[in-house]
C-alpha positions as CSV (number, residue, x, y, z in Angstrom):
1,X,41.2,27.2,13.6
2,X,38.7,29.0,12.1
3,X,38.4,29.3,8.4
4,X,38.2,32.6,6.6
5,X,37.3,30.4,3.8
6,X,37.9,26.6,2.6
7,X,41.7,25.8,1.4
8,X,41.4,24.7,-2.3
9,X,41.8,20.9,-2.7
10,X,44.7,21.5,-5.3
11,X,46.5,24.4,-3.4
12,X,49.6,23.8,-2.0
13,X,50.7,25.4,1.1
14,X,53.6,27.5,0.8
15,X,54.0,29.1,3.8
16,X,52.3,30.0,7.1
17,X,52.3,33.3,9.3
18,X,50.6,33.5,12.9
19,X,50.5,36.7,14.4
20,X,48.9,38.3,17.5
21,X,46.6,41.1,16.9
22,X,46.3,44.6,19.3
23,X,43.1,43.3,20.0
24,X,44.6,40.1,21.8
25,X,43.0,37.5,18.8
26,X,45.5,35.4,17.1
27,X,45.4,34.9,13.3
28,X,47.5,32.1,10.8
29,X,48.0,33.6,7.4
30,X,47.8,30.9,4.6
31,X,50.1,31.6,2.0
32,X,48.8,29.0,-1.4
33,X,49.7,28.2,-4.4
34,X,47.7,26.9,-6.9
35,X,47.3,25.5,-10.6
36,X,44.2,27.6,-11.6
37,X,45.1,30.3,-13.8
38,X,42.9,33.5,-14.3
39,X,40.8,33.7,-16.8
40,X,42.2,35.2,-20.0
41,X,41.2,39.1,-20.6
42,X,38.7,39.7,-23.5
43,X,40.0,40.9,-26.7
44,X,36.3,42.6,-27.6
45,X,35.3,44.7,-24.9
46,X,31.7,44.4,-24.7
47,X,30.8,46.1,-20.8
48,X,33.2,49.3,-20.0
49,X,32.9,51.6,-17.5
50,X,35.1,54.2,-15.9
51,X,34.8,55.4,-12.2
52,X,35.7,58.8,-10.6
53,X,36.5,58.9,-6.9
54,X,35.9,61.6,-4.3
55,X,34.8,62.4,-1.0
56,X,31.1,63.5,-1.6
57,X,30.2,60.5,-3.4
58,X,32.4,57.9,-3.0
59,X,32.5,56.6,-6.5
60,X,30.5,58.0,-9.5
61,X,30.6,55.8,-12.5
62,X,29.9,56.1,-16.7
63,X,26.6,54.4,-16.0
64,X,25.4,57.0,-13.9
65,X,26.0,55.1,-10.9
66,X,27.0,57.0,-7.8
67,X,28.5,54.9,-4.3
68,X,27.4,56.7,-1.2
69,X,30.5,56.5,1.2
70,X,29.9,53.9,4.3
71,X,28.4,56.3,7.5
72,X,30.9,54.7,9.6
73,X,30.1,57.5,12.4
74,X,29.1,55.5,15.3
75,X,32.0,53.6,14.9
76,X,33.9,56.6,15.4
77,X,31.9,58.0,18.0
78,X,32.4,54.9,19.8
79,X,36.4,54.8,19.5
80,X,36.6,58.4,20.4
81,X,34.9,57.7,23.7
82,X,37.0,54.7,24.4
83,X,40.5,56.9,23.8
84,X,39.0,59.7,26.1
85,X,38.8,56.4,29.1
86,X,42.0,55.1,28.3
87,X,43.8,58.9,28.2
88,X,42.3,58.9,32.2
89,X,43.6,56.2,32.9
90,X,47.5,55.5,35.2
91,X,50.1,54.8,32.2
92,X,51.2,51.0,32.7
93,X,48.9,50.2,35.0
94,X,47.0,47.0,34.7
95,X,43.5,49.3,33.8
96,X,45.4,51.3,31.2
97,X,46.3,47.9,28.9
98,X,43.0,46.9,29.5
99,X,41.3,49.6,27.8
100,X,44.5,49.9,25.3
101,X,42.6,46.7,24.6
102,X,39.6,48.2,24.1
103,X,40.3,50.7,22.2
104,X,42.3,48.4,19.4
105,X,38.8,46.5,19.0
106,X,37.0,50.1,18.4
107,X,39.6,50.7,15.8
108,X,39.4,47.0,14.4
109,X,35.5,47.3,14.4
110,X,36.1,50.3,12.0
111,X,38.5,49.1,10.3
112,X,36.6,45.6,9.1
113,X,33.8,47.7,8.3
114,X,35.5,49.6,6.0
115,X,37.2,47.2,4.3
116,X,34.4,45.3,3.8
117,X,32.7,48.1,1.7
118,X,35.5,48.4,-0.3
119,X,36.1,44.9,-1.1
120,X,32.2,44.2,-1.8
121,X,32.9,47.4,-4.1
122,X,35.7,46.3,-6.3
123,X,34.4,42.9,-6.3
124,X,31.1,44.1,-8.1
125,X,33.2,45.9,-10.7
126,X,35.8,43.6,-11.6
127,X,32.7,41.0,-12.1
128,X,30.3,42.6,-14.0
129,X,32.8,45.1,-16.6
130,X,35.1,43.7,-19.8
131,X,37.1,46.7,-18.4
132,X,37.3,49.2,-15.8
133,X,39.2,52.7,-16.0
134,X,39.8,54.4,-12.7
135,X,42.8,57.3,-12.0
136,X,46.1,56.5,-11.4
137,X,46.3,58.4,-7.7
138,X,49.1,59.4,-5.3
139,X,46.8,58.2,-2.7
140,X,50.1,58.9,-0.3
141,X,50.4,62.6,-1.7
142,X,47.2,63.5,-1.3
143,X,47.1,62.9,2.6
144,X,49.8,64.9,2.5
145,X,47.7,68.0,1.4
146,X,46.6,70.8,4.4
147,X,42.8,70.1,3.7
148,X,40.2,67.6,4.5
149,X,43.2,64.9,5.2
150,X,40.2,63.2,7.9
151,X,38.2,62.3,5.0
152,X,40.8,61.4,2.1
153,X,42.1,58.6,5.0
154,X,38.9,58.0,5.8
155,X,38.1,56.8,2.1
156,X,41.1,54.6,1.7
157,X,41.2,55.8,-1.9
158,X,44.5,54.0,-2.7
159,X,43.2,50.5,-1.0
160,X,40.2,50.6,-3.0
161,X,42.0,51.0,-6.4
162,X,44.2,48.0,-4.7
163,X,41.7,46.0,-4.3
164,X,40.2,46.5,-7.7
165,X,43.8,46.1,-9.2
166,X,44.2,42.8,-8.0
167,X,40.5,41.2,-8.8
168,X,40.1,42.5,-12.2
169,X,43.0,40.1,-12.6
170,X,41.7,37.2,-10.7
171,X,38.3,37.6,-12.9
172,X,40.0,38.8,-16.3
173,X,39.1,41.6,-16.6
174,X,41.4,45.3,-18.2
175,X,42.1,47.3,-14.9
176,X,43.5,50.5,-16.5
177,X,45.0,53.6,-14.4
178,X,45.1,56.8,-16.5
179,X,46.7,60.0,-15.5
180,X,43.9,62.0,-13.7
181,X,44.8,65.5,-14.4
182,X,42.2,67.6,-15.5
183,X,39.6,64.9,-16.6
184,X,36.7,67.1,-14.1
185,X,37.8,70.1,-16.4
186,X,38.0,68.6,-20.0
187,X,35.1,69.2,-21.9
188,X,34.2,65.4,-23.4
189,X,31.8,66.9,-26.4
190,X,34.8,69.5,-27.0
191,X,38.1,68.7,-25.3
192,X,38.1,72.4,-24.0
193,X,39.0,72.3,-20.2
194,X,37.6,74.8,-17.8
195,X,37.8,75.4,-13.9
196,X,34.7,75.8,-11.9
197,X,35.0,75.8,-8.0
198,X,34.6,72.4,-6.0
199,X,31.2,73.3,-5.1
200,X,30.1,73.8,-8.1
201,X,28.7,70.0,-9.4
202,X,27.9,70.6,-12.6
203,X,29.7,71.1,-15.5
204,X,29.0,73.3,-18.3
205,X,31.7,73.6,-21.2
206,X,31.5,77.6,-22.5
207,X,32.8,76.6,-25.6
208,X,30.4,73.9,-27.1
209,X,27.7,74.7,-24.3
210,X,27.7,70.4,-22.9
211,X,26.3,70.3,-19.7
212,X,26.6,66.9,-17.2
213,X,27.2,66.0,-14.1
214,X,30.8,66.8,-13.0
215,X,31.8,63.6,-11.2
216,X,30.3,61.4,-14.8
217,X,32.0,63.8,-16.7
218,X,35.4,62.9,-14.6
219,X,34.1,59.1,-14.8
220,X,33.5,59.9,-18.7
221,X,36.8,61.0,-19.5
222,X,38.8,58.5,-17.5
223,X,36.8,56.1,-19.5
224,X,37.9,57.5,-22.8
225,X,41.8,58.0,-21.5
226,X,41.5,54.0,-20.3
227,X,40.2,53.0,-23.6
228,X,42.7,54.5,-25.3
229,X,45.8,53.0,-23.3
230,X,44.1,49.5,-24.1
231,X,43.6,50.7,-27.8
232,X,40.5,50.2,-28.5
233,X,36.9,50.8,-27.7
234,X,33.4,49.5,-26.3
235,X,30.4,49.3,-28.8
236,X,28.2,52.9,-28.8
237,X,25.3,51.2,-26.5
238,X,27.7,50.5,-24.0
239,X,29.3,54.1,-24.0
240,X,26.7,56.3,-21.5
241,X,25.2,59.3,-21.8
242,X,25.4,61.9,-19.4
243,X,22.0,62.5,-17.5
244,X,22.2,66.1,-17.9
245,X,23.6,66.0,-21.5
């Protein structure tokens, strides 16, 4: 075998899975238990940040800090071709599982990639915050919407915010997940909420005349809503300011 990564010299193996992938590798899944507990979650929240997810940027935080999303094109390019052989090839025959073959390793290929983004990604942020805010999305809902579903599966919003779940807890830090309706359209010098089409990436509050970027002022207010489900706050030199304010 081939190790992921070393067993823990305490851990106790509970259970073991082996299954065959598409791609023809075999895998043994280590399920462990162990006496380490996480590390308990700060009471004074020194490092908070909030993040706002989307499609142009992938993640935009309070800090100012925008993700690019992963140009996983060539990987898709690549799989594309490989579906166009295998759809020319006789069903059944011994060239058509061959290149079924293929085509699983195009997809796997694409699939580690992403998924290694994402978990590099959370990892950063459940190190380096006391707590993180993100919104609490019907990932599932929102592929079912007519629009753009290519991309919203393609950014795996909902195994991102997974991922982040999980190793906040395994680091100690808050993970919050606040209702995300409206927090692009409220105002956060006012509270006044205003639409402005998607294209429009700036927002400017005609009622107190606050003007920020429109994915920080999402990341902003999810923030706020986070800090307020935990009940309490971070310090003032911890709280951003917008770039544009």
């Amino acid at each position: 075998m081939v190790y992921h990564r070393d067993v823990p010299d305490n851990a106790t193996i509970k259970e073991v899975v082996v299954k065959q992938e598409p791609t023809g590798e075999w895998f043994a899944v280590l399920g462990i238990e162990t006496e380490d507990d996480a590390p308990p979650r700060p009471k004074k929240l020194e490092d908070c940040v909030g993040i706002d997810v989307g499609i142009k940027k992938y993640a935009h935080d309070t800090n100012g800090t925008a993700v690019e999303r992963p140009d996983l094109s060539d990987e898709r390019d690549r799989l594309e071709r490989e579906q166009r052989k295998l759809s020319r090839k006789e069903h059944g025959s011994a060239n058509y599982r061959k290149q079924q073959r293929t085509v699983a390793k195009r997809h796997a290929d694409l699939q580690r990639k992403r998924r290694d983004f994402l978990h590099k990604l959370s990892n950063h942020y459940a190190r380096e915050y006391d707590l993180v805010a993100v919104e609490d999305l019907d990932a599932k809902g929102l592929m079912e919407l007519p629009s753009n579903s290519r991309n919203r599966a393609g950014a795996a919003w909902g195994t991102f915010l997974r991922m982040l779940e999980y190793k906040c807890e395994r680091e100690g830090t808050h993970s919050v997940a606040v209702d995300p309706a409206g927090t692009t359209k409220e105002c956060p010098a006012c509270g006044a909420e205003s639409d402005r089409p998607l294209w429009v990436r700036e927002h400017s509050c005609p009622s107190c005349g606050f003007t920020s970027d429109r994915d920080w002022n999402a990341a902003y207010n999810i923030l706020v809503r986070g800090l307020k489900q935990v009940g309490t706050g971070c310090p003032e030199s911890t709280s951003s300011e917008s770039p544009n304010e």
